[in-house]
C-alpha positions as CSV (number, residue, x, y, z in Angstrom):
1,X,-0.9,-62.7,72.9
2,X,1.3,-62.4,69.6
3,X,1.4,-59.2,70.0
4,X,2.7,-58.5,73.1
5,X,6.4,-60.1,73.4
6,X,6.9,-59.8,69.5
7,X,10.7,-60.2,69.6
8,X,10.8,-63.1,71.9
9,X,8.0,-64.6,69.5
10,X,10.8,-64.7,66.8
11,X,10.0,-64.2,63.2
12,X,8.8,-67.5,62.1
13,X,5.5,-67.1,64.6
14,X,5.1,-63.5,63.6
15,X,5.3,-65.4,59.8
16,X,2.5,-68.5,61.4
17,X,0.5,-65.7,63.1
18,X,0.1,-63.3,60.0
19,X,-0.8,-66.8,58.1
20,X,-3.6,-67.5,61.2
21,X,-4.7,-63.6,60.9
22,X,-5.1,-64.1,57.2
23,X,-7.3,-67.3,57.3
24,X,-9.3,-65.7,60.2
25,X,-9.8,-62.9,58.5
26,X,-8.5,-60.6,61.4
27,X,-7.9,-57.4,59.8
28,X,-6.8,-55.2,62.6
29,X,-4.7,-58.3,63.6
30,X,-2.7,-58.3,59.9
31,X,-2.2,-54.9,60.3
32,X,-0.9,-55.1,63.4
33,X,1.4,-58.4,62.6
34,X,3.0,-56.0,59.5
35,X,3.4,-53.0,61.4
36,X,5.9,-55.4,63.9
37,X,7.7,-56.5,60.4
38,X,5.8,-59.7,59.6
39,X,6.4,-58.7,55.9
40,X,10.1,-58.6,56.5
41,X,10.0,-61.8,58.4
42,X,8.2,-63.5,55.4
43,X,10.8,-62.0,52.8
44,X,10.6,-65.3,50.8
45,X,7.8,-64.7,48.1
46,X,6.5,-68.1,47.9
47,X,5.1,-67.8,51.4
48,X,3.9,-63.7,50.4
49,X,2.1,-65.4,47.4
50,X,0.3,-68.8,49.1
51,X,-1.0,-66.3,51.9
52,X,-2.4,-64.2,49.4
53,X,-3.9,-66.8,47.3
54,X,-5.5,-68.1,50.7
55,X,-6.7,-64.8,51.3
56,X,-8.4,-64.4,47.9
57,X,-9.6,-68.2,47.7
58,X,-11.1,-67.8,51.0
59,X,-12.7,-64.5,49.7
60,X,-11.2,-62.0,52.6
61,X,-10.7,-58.9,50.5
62,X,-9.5,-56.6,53.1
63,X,-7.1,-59.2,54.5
64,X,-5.9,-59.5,50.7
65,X,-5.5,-55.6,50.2
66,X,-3.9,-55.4,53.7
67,X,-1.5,-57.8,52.7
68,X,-0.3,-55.9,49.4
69,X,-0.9,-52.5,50.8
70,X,-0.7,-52.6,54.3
71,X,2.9,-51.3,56.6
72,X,5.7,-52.3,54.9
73,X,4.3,-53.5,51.3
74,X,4.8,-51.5,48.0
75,X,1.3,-52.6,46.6
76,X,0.8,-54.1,43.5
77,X,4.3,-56.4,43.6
78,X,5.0,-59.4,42.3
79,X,5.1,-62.6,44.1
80,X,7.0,-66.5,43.5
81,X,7.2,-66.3,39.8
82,X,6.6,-62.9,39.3
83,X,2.8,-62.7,39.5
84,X,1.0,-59.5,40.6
85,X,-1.7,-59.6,43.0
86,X,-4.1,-59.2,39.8
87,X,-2.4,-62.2,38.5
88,X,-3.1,-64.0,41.2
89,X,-7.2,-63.4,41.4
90,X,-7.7,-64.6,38.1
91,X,-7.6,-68.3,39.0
92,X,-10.5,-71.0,38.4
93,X,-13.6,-69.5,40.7
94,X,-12.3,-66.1,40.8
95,X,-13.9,-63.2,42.3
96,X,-14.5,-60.3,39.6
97,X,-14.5,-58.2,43.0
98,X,-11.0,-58.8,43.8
99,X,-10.1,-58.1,40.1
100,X,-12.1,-54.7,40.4
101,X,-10.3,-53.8,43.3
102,X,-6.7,-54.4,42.7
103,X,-7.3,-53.1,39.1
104,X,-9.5,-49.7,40.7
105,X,-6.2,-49.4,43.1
106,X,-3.8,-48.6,40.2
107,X,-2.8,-52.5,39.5
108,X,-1.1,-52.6,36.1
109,X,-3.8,-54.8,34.0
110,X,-0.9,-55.1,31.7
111,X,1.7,-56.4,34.5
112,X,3.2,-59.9,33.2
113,X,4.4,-62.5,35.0
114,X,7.4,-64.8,34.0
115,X,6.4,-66.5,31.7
116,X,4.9,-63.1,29.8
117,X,1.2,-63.9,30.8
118,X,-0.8,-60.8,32.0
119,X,-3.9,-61.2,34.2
120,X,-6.3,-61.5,31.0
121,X,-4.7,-64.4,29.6
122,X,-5.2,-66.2,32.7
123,X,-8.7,-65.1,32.5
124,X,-9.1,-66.2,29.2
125,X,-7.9,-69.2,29.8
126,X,-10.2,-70.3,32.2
127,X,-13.2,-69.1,30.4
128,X,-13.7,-66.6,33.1
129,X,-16.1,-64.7,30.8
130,X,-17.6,-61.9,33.2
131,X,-13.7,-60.8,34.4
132,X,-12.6,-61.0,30.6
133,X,-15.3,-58.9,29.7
134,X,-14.6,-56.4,32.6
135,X,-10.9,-56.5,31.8
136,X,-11.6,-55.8,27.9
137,X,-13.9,-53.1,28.3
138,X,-13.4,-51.4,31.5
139,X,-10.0,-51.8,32.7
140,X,-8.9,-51.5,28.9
141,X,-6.5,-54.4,29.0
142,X,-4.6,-55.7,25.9
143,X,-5.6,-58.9,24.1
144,X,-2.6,-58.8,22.2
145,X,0.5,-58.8,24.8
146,X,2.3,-62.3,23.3
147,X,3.8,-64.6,26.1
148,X,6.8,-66.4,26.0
149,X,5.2,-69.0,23.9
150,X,4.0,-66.2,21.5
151,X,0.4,-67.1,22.9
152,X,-1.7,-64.0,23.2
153,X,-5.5,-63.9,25.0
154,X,-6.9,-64.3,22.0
155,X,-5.1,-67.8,21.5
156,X,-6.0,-68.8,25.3
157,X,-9.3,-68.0,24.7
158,X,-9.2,-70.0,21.3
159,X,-7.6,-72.6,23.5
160,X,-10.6,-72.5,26.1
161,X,-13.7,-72.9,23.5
162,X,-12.5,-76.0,22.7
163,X,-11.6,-77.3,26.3
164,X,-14.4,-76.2,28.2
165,X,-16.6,-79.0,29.8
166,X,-20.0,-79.3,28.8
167,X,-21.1,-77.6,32.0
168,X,-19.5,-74.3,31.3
169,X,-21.6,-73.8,27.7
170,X,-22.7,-70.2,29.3
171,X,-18.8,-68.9,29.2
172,X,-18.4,-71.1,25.4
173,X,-20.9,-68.6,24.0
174,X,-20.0,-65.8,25.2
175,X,-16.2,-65.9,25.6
176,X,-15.4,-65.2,21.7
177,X,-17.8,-61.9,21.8
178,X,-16.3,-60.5,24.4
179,X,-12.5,-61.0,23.7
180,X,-12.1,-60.4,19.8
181,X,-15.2,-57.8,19.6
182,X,-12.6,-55.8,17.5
183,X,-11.2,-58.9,16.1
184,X,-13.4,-59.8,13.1
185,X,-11.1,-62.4,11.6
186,X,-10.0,-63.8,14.6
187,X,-13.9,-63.6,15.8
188,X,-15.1,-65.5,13.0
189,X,-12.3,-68.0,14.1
190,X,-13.4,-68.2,17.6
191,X,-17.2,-68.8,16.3
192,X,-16.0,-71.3,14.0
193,X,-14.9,-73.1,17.1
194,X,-17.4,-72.1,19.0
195,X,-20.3,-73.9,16.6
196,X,-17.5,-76.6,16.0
197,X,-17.9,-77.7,19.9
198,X,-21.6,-77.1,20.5
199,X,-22.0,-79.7,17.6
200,X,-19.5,-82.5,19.0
């Protein structure tokens, strides 16, 4: 029914029923919604970037592509404050399939957002050890792109061994390996504050 009187629908229900098709993981549906200009009708990018966040929370990978490559998206673009759809699937219980796709698509793993932060300082950050370790060696990403706050990953993932909790001590040991492996002074820095936390 959204689809048939589109133009009588106006804009904000094409905007609620893209969000709908998203959540419900309609696919044809979000298609559909964009090909009618749902993308034009949800021009403001905070809306673009909490419906692709829901679709990536809620772990609907075509729904998410759909959304940044579907009718009438450029793929890849950024979204409220500048994030890339990368970006934005390196959060705190990421899915290192969403990262391989929008990376395998042609995603920029070296895009930065704002505030200068590329997708592998997020992942660093969060101790997300097995998408850090597939952004270092596969996708080739840099460790040392400095944000505005002259942070690199290397300092986020500094930053992560000691914050951790105690439940994560898997991602602790293995975060330093994997993000300074050609690092050795900054390694033996990370391992310093690696043994420094597994004996508080």
């Amino acid at each position: 029914r959204w689809l048939s009187h589109p133009a009588s629908e106006g804009f904000e229900q094409l905007g609620a029923a893209l969000e709908q098709a998203v959540q419900m993981d309609w696919v044809p549906v979000v298609y559909q919604l964009l090909e009618l200009g749902a993308a034009e009708a949800t021009g403001d990018a905070e809306f673009q970037s909490r419906l692709l966040t829901e679709a990536i929370r809620l772990g609907h990978l075509a729904a998410a592509e759909a959304l940044i490559r579907g009718p009438g998206r450029r793929g890849g673009g950024c979204c409220q404050l500048g994030e890339t759809s990368l970006i934005l699937a390196v959060q705190p219980g990421a899915s290192l399939q969403f990262v391989k796709a929008f990376a395998d698509d042609g995603e920029d793993v070296n895009a930065t957002d704002l505030h200068g932060r590329t997708a592998l300082s997020y992942a660093a950050q969060h101790g997300l050890c097995d998408i850090v370790r597939w952004l270092c060696t596969c996708a080739r990403a840099s460790r040392n792109i400095a944000d505005t706050m002259e942070w690199t990953p290397i300092n986020y993932a500094m930053w992560a061994l000691e914050h951790l909790p105690e439940d994560r001590d898997a991602d602790r040991r293995n975060l330093s390996e994997v993000i300074v492996r050609r690092e050795p002074q900054e390694c033996c820095e990370l391992r310093h504050l690696e043994l420094r936390s597994e004996n508080s």
